[in-house]
N, C-alpha and C positions, 0 to 999 in steps of 0.2 A: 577539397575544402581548404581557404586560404588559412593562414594561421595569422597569430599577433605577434609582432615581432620587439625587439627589444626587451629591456625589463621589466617586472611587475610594477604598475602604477605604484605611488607613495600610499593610496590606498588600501592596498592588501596587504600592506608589513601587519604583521602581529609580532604579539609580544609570547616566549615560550614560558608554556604552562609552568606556575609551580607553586611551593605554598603548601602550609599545612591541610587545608581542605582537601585539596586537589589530591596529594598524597592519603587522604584519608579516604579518600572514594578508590581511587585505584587499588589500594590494599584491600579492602573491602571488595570489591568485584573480584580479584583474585584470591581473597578466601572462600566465594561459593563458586568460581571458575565461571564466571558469568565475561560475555561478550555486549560490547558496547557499539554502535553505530559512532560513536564519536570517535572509536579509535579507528577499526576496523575501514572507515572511508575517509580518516585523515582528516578529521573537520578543523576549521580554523580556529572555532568558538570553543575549544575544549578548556584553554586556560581559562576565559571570560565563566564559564559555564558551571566548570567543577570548582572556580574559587572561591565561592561562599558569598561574593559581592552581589549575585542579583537574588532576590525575592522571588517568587515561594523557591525551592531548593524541588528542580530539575534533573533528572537523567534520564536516557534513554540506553534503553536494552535489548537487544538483538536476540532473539529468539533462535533456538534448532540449530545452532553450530556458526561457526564462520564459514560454512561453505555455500555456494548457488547455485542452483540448477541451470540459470541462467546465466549468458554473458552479457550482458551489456557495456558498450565502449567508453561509460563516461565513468564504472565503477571501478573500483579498488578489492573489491572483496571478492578471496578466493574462487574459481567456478570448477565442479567436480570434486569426484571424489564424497560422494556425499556419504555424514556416519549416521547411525541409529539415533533416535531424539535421547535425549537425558530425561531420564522420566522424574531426575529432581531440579529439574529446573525452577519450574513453576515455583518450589515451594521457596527455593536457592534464591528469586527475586525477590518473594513478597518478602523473605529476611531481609535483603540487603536495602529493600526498600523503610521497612522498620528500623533497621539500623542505623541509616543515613539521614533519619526522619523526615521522608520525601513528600510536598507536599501535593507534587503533579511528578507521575512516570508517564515516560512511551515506550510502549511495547510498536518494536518492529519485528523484521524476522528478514533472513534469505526468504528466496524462491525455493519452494520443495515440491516441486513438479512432480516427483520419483516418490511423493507418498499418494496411499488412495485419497485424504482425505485434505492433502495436500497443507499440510499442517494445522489446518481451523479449530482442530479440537486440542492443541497445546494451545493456540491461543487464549480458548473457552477456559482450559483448567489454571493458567498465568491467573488471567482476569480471579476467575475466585478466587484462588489462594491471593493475591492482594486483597481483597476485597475483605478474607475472613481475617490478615493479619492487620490492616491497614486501612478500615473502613471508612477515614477522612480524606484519605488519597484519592485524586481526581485521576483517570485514568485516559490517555488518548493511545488507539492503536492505527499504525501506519500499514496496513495491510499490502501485499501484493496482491494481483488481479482474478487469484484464484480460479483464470481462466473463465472470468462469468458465470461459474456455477452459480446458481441462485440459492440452491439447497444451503452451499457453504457459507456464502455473504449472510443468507439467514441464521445461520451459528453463532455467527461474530454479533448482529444485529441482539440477539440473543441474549450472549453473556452482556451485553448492558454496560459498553467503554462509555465513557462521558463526548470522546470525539473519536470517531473513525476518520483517519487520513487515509489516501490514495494517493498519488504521485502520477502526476500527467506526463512529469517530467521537461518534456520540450511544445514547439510548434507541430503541426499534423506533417508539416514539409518533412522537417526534421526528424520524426520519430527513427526511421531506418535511414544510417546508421548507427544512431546514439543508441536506442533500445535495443533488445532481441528480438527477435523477428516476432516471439510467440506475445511480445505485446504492444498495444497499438490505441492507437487514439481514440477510436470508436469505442473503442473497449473499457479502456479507462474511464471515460464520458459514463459506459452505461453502468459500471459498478456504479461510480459516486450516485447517478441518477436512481440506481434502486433502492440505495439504501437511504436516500431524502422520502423517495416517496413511499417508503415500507415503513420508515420510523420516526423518530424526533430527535434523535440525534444527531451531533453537531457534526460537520463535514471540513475534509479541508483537501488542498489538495495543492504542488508545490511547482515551480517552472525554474529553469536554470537558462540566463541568457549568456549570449558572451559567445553561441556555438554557429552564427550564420543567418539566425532571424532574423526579421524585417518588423518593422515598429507595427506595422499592420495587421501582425501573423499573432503577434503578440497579444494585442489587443483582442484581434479572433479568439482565440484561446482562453483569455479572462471572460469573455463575454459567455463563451460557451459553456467554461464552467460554474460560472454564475447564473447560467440557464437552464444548468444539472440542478440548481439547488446551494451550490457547494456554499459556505458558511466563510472559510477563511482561505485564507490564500498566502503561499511567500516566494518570494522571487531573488535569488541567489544570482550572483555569478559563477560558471563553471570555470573552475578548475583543474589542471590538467593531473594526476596522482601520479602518473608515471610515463616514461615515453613510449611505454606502448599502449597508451589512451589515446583519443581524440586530442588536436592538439586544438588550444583555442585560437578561435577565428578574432574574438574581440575582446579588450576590457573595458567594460560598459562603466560610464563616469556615474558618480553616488547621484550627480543633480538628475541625470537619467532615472536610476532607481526612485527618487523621492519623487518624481514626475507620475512614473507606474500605480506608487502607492496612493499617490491623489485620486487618478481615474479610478483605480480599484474602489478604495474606499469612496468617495467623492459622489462618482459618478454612475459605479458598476452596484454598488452600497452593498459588498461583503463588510462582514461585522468588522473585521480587520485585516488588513492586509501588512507585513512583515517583507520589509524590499529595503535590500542594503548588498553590496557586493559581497558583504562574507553572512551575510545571512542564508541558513540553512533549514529544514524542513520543520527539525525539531526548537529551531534558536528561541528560547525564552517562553517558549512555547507554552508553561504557565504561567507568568506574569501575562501574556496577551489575552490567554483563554481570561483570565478571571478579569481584568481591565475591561474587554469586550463582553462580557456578562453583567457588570457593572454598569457600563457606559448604555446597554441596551434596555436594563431595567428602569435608568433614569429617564431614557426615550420613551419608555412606555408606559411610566407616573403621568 
């Protein structure tokens, strides 16, 4: 796979995090030993996200350690070595989420391949424990593929998130290299599909371009997962975290992204679509949820 060469566009400069807020969330996650997807995959948005600047007040939280069962070539987060769950997690979030007064959490997690029940039921107890300390908190969880089990994806269905995300991540071409082999398109396609057509809960589910697609692969992919059901959708540029990642093939211009998010919304009519080069799975992820709940009730006056 070719690579992109030269500098990062003027586009991706960010500015580094900092700030009383931002300080004030990182202290707090490190007084209940809590892991974060923001840090843990180097996301761009972290100073935009934890500086108190955007509305409702967002974090997302990584569930069962920083380690993963799996590799996949496009992440940052440790794989192997996996330790025993913390059995105070759960309650470790719903404080910090009290504390931070959050008004939208995502619950993500590793890959825990290596458990029977392959983490679903720390899920299930997370979701309560917010639930009994933080009962105006909207909750979205970003699941792995749990391998298709149905019994499992019924758990999660279950504890009752406001939004279950999935990650498709790339094009069907593309899945191997970028993923682990043990997950894959078809796959991904039939969670989000079970869980539209088992419940009512909102769906979402994310693409990273910039690694070798073709506008048409792209396009296949939103279509397909707007014909799972899927609700929302956000389209990132990849990133490379380290030189022993994948390196990237492109960097995809913003007129690009805003092009993507017309057909999505526009054409494909997911409630919203979130397409920007540093836009990431969880970015703003409550401000859109409750905009697009919003914007959908006044469609339906």
């Amino acid at each position: 796979m070719a690579s992109a060469s030269g500098k990062k566009p003027s586009w991706l400069k960010i500015s580094l995090p900092s700030g009383s807020q931002f300080t004030h969330i990182k202290q707090t996650l490190r007084k209940y030993d809590l892991h974060t997807v923001c840090e843990e995959a180097h996301c761009p948005n972290i100073g935009e996200c934890w500086s108190g600047k955007k509305s409702p007040g967002t974090a997302t939280f990584m569930l069962m350690g920083d380690r993963c069962s799996r590799t996949c070539n496009f992440c940052n987060v440790t794989t192997g070595g996996m330790l025993p769950l913390d059995p105070d997690e759960p309650l470790n979030i719903a404080s910090a989420i009290s504390e931070l007064n959050l008004d939208y959490a995502v619950l993500t997690s590793v890959n825990r391949d290596d458990l029977p029940d392959q983490g679903v039921g720390h899920f299930a107890k997370t979701i309560k424990a917010i639930r009994s300390l933080n009962p105006n908190t909207l909750i979205e969880t970003l699941i792995p593929d749990f391998q298709s089990e149905l019994g499992l994806l019924d758990k999660i269905i279950a504890a009752k998130p406001d939004v279950i995300a999935h990650n498709i991540e790339t094009v069907e071409r593309l899945q191997w290299p970028i993923r682990d082999r043990r997950a894959g398109y078809e796959q991904s396609l039939s969670v989000l599909d079970y869980i539209n057509s088992t419940s009512d809960i909102y769906t979402k589910s994310s693409l990273m371009l910039g690694l070798g697609e073709y506008d048409g692969e792209v396009y296949q992919t939103l279509s397909d997962l707007r014909e799972n059901g899927v609700n929302f959708v956000t389209l990132g540029q990849y990133l490379q975290p380290s030189p022993r990642h994948l390196e990237v093939f492109e960097y995809v211009s913003p007129l690009k992204f805003e092009t993507w998010k017309y057909v999505a919304e526009d054409e494909l009519k997911f409630l919203y679509c979130a397409s920007g080069p540093l836009v990431r799975s969880s970015y703003r992820a409550g401000e859109f949820f409750i905009r697009s709940l919003i914007s959908n009730s006044t469609t339906s006056a």
